[in-house]
N, C-alpha and C positions, 0 to 999 in steps of 0.2 A: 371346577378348578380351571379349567379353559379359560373361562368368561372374566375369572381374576385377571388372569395372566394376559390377556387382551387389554381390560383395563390398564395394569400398572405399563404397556409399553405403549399404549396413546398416552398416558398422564409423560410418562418418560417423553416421550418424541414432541409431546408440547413444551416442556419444559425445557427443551435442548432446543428444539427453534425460539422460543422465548428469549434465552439466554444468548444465543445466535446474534438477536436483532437488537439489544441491548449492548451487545458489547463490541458492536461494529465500532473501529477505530473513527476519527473522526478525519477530515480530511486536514487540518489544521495539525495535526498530528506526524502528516507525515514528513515535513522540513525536520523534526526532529528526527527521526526513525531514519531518513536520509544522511543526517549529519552524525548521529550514532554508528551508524551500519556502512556506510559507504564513505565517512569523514568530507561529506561535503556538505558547505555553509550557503546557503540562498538566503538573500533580502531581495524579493520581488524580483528579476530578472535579471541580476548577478548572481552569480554563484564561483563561490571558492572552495578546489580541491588541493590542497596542500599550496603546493609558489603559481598552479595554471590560474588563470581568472577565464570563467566558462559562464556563457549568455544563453539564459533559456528559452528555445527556440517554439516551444511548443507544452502545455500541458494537459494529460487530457485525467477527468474525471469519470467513473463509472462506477456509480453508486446505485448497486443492488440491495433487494431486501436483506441479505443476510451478511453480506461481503461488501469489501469498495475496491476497486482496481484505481490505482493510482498512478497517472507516470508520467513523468519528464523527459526531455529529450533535450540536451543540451550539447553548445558549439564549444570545441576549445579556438583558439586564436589561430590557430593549425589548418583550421578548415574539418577536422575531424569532428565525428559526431558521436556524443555517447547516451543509450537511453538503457534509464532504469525507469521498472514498472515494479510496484507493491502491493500485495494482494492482503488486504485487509484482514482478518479474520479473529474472532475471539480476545477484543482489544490491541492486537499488534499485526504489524506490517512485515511480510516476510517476502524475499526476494522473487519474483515470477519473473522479468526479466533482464539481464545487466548484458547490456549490447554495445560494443564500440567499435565502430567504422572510420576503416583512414581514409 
C-alpha cells in the first residue's frame, strides 16, 4: 500500500509541475492584465491611466521555469514614480507589487 501511495503523488507532483510550465502567462500578456487590473493603457512607452499620460521608465522581465515576474516602472509628468510588478502564475498575473513614490 506504501509503494501505491508513493507512486500516485510523484505521478501527482509531475503532473502539477507539468501543468505549472505550461500555463505560465506569457509576457505579451501582461499590458493586458495591467490594463484590466490597474486600468492602465501602454503602447510601447506611453502609457495612459485615466486624464495622467505616464512614460515607461524601465521594464524588467523574469522569466522562471514555472512563474514570470513582470514589472514596470513608470513617470507621471509630476516627477512621481509608480511601479507595478506581476507575478505570473497558472495563466494569470496577480499583483506582487504596486508602489508609488512622490
Amino acid at each position: 500500500m506504501n509503494k501505491k501511495r508513493i507512486i500516485f503523488f510523484t505521478l501527482a507532483l509531475i503532473i502539477f509541475f507539468l501543468i505549472l510550465t505550461l500555463s505560465k502567462p506569457s509576457p505579451e500578456s501582461f499590458n493586458e492584465w495591467l490594463s484590466n487590473k490597474h486600468d492602465i493603457e501602454c503602447v510601447g512607452d506611453k502609457c495612459i491611466n485615466g486624464n495622467d499620460n505616464l512614460t515607461v521608465a524601465d521594464r524588467t522581465i523574469d522569466d522562471y521555469f514555472f512563474i514570470n515576474k513582470i514589472g514596470v516602472k513608470l513617470y507621471y509628468e509630476d516627477g512621481s514614480v509608480l511601479l507595478i510588478e506581476g507575478l505570473g502564475i497558472l495563466g494569470t498575473f496577480s499583483t506582487f507589487t504596486f508602489n508609488i513614490r512622490i
